[in-house]
Kinemage of the C-alpha trace (Angstrom):
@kinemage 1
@onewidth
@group {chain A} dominant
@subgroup {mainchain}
@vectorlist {calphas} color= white
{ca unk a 1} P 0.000 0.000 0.000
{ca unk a 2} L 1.412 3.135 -0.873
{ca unk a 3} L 2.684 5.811 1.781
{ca unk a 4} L -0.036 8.287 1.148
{ca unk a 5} L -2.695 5.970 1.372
{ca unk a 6} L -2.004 4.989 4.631
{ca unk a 7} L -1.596 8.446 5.659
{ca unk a 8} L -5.267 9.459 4.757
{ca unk a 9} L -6.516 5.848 5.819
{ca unk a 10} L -4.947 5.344 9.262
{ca unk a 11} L -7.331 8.514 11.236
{ca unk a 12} L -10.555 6.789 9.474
{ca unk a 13} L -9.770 3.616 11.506
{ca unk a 14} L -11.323 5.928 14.902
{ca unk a 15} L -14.620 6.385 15.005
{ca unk a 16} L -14.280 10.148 16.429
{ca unk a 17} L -12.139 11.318 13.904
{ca unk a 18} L -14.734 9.941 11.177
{ca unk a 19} L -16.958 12.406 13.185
{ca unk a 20} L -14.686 15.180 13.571
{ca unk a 21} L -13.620 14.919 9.650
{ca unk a 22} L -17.558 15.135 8.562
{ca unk a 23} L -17.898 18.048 11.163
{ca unk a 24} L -15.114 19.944 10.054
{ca unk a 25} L -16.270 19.484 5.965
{ca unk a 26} L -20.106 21.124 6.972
{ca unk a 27} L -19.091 23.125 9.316
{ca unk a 28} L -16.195 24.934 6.414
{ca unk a 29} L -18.686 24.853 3.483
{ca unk a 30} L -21.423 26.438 5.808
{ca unk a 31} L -19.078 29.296 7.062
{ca unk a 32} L -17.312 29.803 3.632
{ca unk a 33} L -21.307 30.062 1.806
{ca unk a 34} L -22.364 32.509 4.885
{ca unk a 35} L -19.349 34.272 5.472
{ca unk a 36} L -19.055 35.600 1.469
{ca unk a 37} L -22.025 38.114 3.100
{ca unk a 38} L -20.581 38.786 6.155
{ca unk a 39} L -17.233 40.194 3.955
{ca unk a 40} L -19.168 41.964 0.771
{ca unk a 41} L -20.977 44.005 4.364
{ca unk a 42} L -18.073 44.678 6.012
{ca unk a 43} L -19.123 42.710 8.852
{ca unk a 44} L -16.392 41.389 10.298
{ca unk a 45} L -16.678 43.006 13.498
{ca unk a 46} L -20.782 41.799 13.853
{ca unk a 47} L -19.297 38.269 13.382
{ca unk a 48} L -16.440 38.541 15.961
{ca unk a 49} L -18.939 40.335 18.632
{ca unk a 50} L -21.198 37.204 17.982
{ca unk a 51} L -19.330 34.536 18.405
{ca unk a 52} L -18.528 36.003 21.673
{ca unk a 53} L -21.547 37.270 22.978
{ca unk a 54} L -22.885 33.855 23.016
{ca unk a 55} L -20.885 32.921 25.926
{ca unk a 56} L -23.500 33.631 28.618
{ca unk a 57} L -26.177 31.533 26.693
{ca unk a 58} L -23.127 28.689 27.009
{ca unk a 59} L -23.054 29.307 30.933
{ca unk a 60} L -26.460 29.639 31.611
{ca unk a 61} L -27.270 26.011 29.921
{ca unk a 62} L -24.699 24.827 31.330
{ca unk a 63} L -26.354 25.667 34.759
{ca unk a 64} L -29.910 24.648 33.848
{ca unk a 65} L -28.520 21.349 32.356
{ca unk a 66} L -25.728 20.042 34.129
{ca unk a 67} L -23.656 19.899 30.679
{ca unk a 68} L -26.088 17.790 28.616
{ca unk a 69} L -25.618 19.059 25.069
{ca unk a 70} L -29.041 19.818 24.343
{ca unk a 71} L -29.600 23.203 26.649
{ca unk a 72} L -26.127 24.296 25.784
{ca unk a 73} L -27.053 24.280 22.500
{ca unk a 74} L -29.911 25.624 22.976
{ca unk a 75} L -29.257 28.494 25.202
{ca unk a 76} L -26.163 29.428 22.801
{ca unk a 77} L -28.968 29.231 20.098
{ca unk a 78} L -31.385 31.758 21.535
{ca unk a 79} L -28.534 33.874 22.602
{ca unk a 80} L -27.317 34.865 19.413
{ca unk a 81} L -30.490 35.142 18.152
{ca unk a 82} L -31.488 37.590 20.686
{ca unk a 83} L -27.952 39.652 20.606
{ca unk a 84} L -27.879 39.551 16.438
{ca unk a 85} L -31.551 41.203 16.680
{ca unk a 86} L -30.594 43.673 19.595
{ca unk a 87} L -27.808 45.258 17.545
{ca unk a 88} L -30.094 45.176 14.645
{ca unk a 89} L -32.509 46.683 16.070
{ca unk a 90} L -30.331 49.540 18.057
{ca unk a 91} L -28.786 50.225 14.806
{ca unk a 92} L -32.030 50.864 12.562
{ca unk a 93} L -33.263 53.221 15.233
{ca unk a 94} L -30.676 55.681 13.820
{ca unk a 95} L -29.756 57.118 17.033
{ca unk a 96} L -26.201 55.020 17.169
{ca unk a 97} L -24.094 53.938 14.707
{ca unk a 98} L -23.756 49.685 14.232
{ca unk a 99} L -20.196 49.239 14.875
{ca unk a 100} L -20.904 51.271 18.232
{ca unk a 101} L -23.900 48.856 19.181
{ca unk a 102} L -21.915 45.708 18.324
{ca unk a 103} L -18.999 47.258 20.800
{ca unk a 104} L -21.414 48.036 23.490
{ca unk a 105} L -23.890 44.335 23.276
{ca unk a 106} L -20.804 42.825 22.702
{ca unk a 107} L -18.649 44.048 25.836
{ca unk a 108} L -21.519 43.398 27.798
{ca unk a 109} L -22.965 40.172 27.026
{ca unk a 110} L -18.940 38.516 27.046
{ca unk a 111} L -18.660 40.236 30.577
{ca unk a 112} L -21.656 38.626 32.029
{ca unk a 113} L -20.356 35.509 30.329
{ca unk a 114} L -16.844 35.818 32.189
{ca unk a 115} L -18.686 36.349 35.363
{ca unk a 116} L -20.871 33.195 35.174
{ca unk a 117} L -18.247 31.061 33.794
{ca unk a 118} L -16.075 32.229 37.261
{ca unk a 119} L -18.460 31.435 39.120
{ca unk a 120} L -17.208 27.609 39.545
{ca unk a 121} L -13.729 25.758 38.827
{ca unk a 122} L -15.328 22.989 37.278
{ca unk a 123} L -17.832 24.720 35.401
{ca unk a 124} L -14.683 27.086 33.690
{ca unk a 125} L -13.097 23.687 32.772
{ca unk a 126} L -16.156 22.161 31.467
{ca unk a 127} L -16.577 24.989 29.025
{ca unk a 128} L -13.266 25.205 27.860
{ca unk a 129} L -13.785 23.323 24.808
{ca unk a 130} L -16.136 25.375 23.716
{ca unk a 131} L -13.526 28.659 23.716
{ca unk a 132} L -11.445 26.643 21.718
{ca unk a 133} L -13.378 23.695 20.074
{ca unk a 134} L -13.679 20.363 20.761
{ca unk a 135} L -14.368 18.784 16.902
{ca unk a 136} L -12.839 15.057 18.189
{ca unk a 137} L -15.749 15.772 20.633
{ca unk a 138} L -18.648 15.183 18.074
{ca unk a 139} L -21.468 13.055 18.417
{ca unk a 140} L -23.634 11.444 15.742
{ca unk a 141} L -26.536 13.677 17.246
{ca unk a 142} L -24.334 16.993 17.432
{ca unk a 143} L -23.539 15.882 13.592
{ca unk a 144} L -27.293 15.566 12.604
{ca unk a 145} L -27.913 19.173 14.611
{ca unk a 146} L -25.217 20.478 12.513
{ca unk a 147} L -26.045 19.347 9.252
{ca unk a 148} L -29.824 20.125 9.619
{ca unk a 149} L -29.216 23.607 10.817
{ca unk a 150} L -26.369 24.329 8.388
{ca unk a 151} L -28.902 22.767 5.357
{ca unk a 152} L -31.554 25.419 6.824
{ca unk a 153} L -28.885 28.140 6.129
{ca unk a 154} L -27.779 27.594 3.287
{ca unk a 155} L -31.464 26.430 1.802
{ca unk a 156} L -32.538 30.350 3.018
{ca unk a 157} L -29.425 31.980 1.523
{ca unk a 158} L -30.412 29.913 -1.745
{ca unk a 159} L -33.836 30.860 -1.626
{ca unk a 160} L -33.309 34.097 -1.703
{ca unk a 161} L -29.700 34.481 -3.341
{ca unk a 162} L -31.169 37.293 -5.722
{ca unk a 163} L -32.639 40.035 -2.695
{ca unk a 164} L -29.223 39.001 -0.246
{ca unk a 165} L -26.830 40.045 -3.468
{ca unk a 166} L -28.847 43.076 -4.077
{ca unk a 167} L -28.687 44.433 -0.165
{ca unk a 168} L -25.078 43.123 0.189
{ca unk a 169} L -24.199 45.585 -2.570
{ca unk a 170} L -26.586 48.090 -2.434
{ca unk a 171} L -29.457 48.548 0.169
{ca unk a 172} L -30.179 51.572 -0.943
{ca unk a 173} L -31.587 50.108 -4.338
{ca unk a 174} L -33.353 47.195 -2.635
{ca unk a 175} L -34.912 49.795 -1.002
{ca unk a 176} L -35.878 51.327 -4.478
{ca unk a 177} L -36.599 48.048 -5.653
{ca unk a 178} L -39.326 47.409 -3.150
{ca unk a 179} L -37.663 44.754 -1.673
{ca unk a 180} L -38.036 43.704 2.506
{ca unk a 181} L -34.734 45.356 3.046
{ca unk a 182} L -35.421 45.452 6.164
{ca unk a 183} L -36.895 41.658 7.194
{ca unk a 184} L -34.102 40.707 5.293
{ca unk a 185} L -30.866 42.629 7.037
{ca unk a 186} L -32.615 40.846 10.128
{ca unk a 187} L -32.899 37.470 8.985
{ca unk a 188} L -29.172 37.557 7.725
{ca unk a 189} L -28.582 38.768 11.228
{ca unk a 190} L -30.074 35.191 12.245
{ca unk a 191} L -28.370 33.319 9.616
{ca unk a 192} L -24.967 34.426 10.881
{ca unk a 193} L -25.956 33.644 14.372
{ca unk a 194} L -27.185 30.276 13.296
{ca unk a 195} L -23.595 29.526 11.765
{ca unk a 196} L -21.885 30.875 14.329
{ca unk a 197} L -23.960 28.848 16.592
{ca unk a 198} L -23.301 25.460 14.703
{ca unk a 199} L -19.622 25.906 14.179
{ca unk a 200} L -18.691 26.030 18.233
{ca unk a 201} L -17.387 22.797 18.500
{ca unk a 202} L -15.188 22.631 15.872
{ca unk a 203} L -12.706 25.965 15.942
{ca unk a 204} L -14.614 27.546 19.568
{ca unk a 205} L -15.519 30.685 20.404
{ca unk a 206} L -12.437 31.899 19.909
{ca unk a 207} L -11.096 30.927 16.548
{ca unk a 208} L -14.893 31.499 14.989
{ca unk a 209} L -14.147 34.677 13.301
{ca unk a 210} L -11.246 32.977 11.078
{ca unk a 211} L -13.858 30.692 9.525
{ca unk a 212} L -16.272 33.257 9.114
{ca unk a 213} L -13.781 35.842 7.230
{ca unk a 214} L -11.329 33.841 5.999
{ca unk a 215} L -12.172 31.900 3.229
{ca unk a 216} L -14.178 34.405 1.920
{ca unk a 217} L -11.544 36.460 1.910
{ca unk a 218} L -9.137 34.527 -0.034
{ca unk a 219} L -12.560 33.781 -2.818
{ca unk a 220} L -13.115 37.494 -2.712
{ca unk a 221} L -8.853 37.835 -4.417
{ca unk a 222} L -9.729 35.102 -6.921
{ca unk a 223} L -13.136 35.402 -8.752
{ca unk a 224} L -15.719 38.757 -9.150
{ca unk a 225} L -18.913 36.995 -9.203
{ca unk a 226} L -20.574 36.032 -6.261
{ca unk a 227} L -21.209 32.449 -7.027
{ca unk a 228} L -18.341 31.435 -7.938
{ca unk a 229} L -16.746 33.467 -4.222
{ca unk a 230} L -19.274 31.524 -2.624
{ca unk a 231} L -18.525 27.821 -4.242
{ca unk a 232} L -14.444 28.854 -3.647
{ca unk a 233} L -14.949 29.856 -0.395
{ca unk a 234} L -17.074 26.788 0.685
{ca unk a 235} L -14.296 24.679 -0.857
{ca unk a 236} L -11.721 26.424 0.770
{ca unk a 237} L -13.211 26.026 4.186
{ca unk a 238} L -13.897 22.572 3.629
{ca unk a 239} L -10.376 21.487 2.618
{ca unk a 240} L -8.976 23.604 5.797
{ca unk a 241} L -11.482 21.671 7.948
{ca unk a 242} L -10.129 18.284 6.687
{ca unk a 243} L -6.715 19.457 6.211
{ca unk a 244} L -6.622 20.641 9.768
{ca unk a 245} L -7.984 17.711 11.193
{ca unk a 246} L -5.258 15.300 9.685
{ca unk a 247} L -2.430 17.963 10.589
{ca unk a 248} L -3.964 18.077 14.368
{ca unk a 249} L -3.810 14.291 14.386
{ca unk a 250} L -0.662 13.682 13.403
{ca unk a 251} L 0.869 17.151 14.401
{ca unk a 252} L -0.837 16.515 17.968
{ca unk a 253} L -2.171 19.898 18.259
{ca unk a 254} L -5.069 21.185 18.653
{ca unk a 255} L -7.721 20.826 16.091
{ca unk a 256} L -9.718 24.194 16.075
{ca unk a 257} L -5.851 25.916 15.682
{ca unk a 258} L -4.996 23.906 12.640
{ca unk a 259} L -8.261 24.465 10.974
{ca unk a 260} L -7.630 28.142 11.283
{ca unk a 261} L -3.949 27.891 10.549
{ca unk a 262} L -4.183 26.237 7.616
{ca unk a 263} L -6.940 28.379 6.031
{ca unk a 264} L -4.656 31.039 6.928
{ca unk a 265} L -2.121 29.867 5.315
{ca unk a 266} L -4.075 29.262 1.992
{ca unk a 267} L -5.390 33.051 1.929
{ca unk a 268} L -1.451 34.254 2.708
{ca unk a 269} L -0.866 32.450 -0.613
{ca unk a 270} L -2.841 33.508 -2.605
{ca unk a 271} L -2.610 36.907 -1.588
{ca unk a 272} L 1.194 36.735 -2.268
{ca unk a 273} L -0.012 35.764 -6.133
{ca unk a 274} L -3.451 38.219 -6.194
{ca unk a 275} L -3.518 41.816 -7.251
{ca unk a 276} L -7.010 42.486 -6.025
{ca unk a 277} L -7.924 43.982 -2.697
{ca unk a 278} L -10.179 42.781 -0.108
């Protein structure tokens, strides 16, 4: 058998990196599709307040369930929800600017998760591996949660591909256009929760943003149209997710890291090669 072969086959012989391997291919295709709107918005810093302001929903299911999956889950769920429609909605009122909102929901709702979260030694430890993922951690439930919410996603983004391009670009003309510009800056508020939501366990709190930004990022230097940024980036943040799970298995470290380090590494290279801008 030749080297290679037993190189990819030898991690498929444990069940949990089977897991972890599936987890890390939705959970990239899912970010890189969502995240291609979260760049073309300049929303970077919306998807780095999220992924942190989700931390007391983390705590507070913790509490109610003893660190069964399910209220975790859950509570993170409804958490980002709620913050992704608070700074929504402080930011349509008009009476302070969105990038100040994010700042001030975002400081906030990470403080009170800090201050739960200290509340018990063995609670901080039990919630580690959600700051920094846990993808060799995966269940065959938490894999069916992930691919059901990620196919709701991406399904919505689908659905309505042709109103999301127009108020990526311009909301200003979906205005003019009639369209729900409104209803649907909201519900890509959720959709970025949602994904935020479903990729914890595999890169954490933490390392979320990279996922989120990345990819698209590195599709945004190599193609103009937004379907082909949006099948790149997917297939960039796939191959990371696999590629970083084989270099965290044989590398021994940890798995949410790699993932991130080597999508880095693919947008550093073809930025060295690129003469667009981001």
């Amino acid at each position: 058998m030749p080297e290679w072969i037993d190189i990819v086959w030898q991690p498929m012989q444990y069940p949990f990196m089977v897991r972890g391997l599936v987890a890390a291919l939705i959970v990239g295709i899912i970010c890189g599709i969502v995240g291609c709107f979260v760049v073309l918005r300049g929303m970077a810093f919306f998807g780095d307040a999220m992924s942190h302001s989700i931390l007391p929903g983390l705590a507070i299911g913790y509490l109610i369930g003893g660190g069964a999956r399910g209220p975790l889950f859950a509570w993170a769920m409804g958490t980002a929800i709620f913050v992704a429609l608070a700074i929504g909605a402080i930011t349509r009122s008009g009476r302070i600017k969105e990038d100040t909102a994010i700042g001030i929901i975002f400081a906030g709702m990470f403080a009170l998760g800090v201050a739960l979260i200290s509340t018990g030694r063995s609670y901080s430890v039990d919630l580690m591996h959600f700051l920094f993922g846990d993808v060799l951690g995966v269940s065959w439930f938490d894999l069916l949660w992930t691919g059901l919410s990620g196919l709701i996603v991406v399904a919505i983004l689908l659905l309505f591909y042709k109103e999301y391009l127009v108020l990526s670009f311009d909301e200003t003309l979906a205005r003019t256009l009639r369209l729900p510009s409104t209803t649907l800056y909201y519900s890509l508020l959720v959709l970025i929760a949602i994904t935020i939501v479903t990729a914890l366990q595999t890169v954490g709190v933490a390392l979320m943003l990279a996922m989120l930004i990345t990819p698209p990022a590195t599709a945004f230097l190599l193609t103009r149209r937004l379907p082909a940024m949006m099948a790149l980036s997917a297939l960039i943040g796939a191959v990371s997710g696999v590629a970083g799970l084989y270099a965290s298995f044989y590398a021994g470290i940890a798995s949410g890291a790699a993932i991130v380090l080597i999508c880095t590494a693919i947008f550093v290279v073809v930025l060295m090669f690129s003469r667009r801008h981001v």
